[in-house]
C-alpha positions as CSV (number, residue, x, y, z in Angstrom):
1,X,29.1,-16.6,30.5
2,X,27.4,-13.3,30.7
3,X,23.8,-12.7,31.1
4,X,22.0,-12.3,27.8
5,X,20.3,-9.1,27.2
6,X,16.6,-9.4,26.4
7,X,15.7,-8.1,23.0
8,X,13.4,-5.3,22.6
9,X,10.3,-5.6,21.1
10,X,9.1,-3.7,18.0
11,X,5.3,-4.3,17.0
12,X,4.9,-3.7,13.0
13,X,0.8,-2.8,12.2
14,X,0.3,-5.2,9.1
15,X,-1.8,-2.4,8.0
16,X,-1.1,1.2,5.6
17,X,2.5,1.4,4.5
18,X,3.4,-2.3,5.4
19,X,2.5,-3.5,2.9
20,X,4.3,-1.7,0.7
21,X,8.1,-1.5,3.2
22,X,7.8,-4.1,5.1
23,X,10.7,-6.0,3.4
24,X,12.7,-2.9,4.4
25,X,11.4,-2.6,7.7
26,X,11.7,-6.3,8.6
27,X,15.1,-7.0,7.6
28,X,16.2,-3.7,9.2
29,X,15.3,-4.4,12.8
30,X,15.8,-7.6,12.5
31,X,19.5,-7.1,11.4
32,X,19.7,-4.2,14.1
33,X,19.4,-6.7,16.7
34,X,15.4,-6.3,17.9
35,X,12.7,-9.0,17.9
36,X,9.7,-8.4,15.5
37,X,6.4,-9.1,16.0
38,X,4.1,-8.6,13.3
39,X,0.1,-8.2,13.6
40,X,-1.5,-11.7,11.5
41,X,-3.9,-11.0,8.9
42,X,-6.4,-8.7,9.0
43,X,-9.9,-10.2,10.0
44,X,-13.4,-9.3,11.4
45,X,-12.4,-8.9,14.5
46,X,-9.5,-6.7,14.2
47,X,-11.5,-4.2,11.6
48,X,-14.7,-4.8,14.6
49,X,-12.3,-3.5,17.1
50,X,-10.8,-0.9,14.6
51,X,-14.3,0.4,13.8
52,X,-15.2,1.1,17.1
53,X,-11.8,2.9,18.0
54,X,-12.0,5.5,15.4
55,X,-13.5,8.5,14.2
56,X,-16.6,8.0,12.0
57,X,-15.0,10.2,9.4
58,X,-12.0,7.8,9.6
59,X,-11.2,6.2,5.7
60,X,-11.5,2.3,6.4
61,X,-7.9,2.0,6.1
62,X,-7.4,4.0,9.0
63,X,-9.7,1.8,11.2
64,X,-8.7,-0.9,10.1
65,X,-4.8,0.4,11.1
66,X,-6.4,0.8,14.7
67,X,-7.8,-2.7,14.8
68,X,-3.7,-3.9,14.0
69,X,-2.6,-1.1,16.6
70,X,-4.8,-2.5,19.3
71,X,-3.8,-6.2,18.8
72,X,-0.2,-5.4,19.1
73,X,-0.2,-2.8,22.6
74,X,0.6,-5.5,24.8
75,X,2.5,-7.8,23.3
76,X,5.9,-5.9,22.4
77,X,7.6,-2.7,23.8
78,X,7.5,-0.7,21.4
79,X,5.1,0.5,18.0
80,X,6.8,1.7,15.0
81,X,5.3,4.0,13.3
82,X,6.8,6.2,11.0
83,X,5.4,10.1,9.9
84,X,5.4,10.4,6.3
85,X,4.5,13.8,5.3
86,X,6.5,13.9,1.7
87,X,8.8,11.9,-0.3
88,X,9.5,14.5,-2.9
89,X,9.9,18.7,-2.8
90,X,6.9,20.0,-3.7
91,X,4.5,16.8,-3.4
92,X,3.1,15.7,0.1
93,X,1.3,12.3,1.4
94,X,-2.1,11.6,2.3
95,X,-3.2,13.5,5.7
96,X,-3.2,10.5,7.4
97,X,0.6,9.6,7.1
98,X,0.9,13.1,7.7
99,X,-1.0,12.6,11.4
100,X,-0.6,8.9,12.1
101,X,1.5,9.2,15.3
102,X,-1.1,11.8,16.8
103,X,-4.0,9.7,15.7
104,X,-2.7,6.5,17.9
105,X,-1.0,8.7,20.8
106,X,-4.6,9.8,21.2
107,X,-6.4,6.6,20.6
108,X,-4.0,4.5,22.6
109,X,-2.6,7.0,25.7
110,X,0.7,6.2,27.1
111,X,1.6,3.8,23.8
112,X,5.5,3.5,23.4
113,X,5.9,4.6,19.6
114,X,9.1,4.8,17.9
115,X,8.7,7.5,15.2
116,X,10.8,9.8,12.6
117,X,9.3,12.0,10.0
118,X,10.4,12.0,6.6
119,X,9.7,15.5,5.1
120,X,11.8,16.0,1.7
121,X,10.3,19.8,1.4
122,X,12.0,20.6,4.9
123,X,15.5,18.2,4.3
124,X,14.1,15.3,6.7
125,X,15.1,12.2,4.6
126,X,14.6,8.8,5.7
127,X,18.6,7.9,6.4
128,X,19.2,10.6,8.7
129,X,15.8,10.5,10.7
130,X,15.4,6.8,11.1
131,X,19.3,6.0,12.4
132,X,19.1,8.9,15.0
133,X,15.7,7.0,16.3
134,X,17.1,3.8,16.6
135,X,20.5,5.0,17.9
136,X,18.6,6.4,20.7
137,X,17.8,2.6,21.4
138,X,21.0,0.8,20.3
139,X,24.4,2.4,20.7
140,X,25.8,0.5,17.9
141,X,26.1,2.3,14.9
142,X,28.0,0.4,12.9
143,X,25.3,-2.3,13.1
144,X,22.7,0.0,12.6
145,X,24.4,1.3,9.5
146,X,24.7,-1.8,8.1
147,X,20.8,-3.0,8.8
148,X,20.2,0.3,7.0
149,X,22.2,-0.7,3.9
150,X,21.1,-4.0,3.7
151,X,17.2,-3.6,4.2
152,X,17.2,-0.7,1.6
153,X,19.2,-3.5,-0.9
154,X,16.7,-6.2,-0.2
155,X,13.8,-3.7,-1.0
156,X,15.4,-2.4,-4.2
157,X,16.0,-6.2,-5.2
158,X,12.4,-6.8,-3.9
159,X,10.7,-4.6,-6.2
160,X,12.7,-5.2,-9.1
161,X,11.9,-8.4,-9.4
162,X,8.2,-8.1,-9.0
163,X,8.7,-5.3,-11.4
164,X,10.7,-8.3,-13.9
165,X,7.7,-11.0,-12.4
166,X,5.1,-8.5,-14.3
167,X,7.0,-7.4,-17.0
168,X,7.7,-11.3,-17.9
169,X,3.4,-11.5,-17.6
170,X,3.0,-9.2,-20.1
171,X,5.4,-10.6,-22.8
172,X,3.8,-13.9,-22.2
173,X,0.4,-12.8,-22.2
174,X,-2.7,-15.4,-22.7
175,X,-4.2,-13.6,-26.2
176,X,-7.7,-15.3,-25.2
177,X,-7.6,-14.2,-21.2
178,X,-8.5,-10.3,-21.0
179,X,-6.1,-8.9,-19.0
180,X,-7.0,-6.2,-16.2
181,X,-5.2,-3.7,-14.3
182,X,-6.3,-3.6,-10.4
183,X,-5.3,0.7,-9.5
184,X,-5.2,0.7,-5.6
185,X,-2.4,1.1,-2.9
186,X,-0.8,-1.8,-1.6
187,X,-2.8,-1.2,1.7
188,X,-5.7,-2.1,0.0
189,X,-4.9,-4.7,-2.6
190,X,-3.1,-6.6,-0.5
191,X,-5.1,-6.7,2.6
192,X,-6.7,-9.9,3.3
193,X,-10.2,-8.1,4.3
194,X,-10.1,-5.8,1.3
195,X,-8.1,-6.7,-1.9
196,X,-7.2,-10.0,-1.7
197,X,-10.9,-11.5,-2.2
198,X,-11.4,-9.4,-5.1
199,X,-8.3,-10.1,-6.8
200,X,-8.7,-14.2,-6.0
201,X,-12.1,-13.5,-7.5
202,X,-10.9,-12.2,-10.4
203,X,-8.5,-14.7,-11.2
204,X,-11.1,-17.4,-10.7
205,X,-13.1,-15.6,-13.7
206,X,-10.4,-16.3,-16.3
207,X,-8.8,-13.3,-16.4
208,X,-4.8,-11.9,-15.9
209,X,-4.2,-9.6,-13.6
210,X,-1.6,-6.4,-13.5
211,X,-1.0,-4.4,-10.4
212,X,-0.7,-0.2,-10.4
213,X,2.0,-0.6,-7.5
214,X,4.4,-2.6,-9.3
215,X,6.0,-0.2,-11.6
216,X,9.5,2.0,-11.5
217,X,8.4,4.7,-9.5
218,X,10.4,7.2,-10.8
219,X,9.1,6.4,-14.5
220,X,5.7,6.3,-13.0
221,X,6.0,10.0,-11.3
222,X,7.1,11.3,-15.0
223,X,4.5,9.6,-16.6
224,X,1.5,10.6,-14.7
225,X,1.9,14.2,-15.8
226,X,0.2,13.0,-19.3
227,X,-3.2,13.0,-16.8
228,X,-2.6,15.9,-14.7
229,X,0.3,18.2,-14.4
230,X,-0.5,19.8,-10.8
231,X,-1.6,16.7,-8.7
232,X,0.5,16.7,-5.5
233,X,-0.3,13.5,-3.2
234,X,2.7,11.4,-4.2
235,X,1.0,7.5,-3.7
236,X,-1.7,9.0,-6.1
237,X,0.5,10.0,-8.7
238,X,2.5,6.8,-8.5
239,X,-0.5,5.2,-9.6
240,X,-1.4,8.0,-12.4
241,X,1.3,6.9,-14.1
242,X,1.3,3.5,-13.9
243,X,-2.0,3.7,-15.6
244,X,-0.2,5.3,-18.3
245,X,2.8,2.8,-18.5
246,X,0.5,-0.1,-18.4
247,X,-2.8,0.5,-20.6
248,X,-1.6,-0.4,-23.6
249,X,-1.4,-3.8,-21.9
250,X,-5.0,-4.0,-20.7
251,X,-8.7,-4.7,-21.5
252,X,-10.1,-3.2,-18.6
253,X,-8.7,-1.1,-15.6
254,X,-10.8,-1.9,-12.1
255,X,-10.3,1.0,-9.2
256,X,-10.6,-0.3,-5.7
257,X,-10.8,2.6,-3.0
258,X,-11.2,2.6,0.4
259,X,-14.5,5.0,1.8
260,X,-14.1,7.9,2.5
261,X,-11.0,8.5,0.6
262,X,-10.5,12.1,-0.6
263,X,-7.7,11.6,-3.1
264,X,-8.5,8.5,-4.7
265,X,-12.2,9.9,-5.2
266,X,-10.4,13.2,-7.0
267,X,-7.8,11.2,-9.0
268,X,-10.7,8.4,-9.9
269,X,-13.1,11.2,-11.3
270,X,-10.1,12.8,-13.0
271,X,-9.3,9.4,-14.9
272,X,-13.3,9.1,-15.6
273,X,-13.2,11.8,-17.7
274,X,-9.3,11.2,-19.7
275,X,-9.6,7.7,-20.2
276,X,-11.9,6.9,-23.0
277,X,-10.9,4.0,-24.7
278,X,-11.2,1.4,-22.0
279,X,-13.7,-0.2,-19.6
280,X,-13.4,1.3,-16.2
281,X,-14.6,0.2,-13.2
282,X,-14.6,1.6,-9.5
283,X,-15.2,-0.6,-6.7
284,X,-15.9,1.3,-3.4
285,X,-15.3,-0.6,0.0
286,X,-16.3,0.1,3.1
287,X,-17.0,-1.8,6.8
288,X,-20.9,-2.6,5.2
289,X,-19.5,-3.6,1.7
290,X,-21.6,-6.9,0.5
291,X,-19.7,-9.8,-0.8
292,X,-22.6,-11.1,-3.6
293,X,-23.4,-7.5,-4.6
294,X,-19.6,-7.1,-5.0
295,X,-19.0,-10.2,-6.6
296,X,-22.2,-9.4,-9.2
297,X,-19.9,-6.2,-10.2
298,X,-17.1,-7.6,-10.9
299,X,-18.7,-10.9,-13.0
300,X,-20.8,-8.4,-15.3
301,X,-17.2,-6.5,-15.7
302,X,-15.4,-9.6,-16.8
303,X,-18.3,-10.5,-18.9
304,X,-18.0,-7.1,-20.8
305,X,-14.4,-7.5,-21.4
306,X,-14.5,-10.9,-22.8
307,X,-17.2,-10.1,-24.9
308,X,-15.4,-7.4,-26.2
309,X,-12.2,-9.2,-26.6
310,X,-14.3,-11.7,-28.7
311,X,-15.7,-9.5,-31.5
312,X,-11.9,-7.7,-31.3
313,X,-10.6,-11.3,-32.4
314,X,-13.3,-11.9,-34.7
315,X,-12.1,-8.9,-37.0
């Protein structure tokens, strides 16, 4: 019998776009023939460490990216970490996609990173960029080709059933509950530090819960030119136009943002002032954020929109 090669190593941040390709990511390398290791959940002391390895001017997101980077450098071989500048001509991503790979090559010298940019306005695409990488790795391309197909088919059938899961919420809707929709990337709703308390909260205070990121993208990207025509950060108006897909739905709409985020602070203010007929609320986190004060907010919120919904049934 022949000697058995040793896998390589590929290190996935559970931080930033994880969260929302992940299932993608995962089945790809895993099909492609590498062994995974994931960072856990994040806690205090990842977002500690984090803190303390970025630049004050750094969104929390970002450190808390850093925290993941640093518990993964010595366990695996290799980082990914993919540069995301735009998905669409004319649109671009948040900075920080945009510099990612720099950010950790300085933070972390002499870190093994495998990397490919994805840059629709210059004709990188994901397909092209991402098979050339891992090529370099794995001279198989048949197997690589066919990780490709069947990680972007487990995605797609991913988020159509969450897409189906909410859909079949709404239809079956508790009349009495208020129903709220919780506007934040999947990199903060999802984060076990950041978005995951709040929703749990939430949903301890009686109330259903829709989620921004769990719409059809491309009907989302149409509708949120009903709010503004010329906004350009793609993520941002993803979750425009979910807003406008999903209000009629709703009783109250809850923002969750990370600080200091540009964009979300622009396209927050910019629903403030268009969206007049329900209860808006904006919850800012950052490393100092207080869990009573936070959990104050959100209980007076709830209060208001059962109140409301109570005098709405009683006419």
């Amino acid at each position: 019998m022949g000697k058995e090669t040793k896998k390589i190593k590929i290190g996935l941040p559970r931080a930033l776009h994880f969260y929302k390709y992940h299932i993608s990511w995962e089945e790809f390398f895993e099909r492609a023939g590498f062994e995974l290791v994931v960072s856990p959940l994040t806690n205090q002391e990842i977002l500690k460490k984090g803190v303390n390895l970025a630049v004050d001017e750094s969104c929390l997101s970002l450190k808390i990216y850093l925290g993941h980077i640093d518990w993964l450098k010595d366990k695996v071989d290799y980082i990914f970490i993919p540069r995301i500048v735009s998905l669409h001509k004319k649109e671009e991503a948040c900075t920080k996609f945009m510099s990612l790979n720099d950010i950790v090559r300085n933070t972390f010298p002499g870190l093994k990173i495998i990397e490919y940019t994805i840059d629709a306005n210059k004709f990188r695409f994901e397909f092209f960029k991402i098979l050339r990488t891992i090529f370099s790795l794995k001279h198989n391309p048949i197997r690589i080709l066919q990780a490709y197909y069947y990680a972007k088919k487990k995605q797609s059938d991913y988020e159509k059933a969450r897409i189906e899961e909410q859909t079949s919420k709404i239809k079956n809707k508790d009349p009495n509950k208020p129903m709220i929709l919780v506007v934040s990337h999947p990199y903060t709703t999802y984060d076990s530090l950041l978005g995951k308390p709040i929703t749990k909260f939430l949903e301890s205070q009686g109330v259903d819960i829709l989620y921004a990121d769990i719409v059809d993208i491309k009907e989302a990207l149409e509708q949120s030119k009903k709010i503004s025509k010329d906004l350009y950060w793609t993520y941002n108006k993803e979750l425009l136009g979910a807003i406008e897909i999903y209000k009629q739905y709703v009783d109250g709409i809850i923002f969750l943002m990370v600080f200091p985020c540009g964009p979300d602070a622009l396209v927050i203010n910019l629903c403030q002032n268009k969206i007049k007929d329900i209860p808006l609320s904006v919850i800012t986190l950052d490393e100092l954020s207080g869990e009573a004060g936070l959990k104050t907010r959100l209980e007076s919120f709830v209060d208001i929109l059962k109140i409301k919904k109570k005098k709405n049934g009683k006419k």
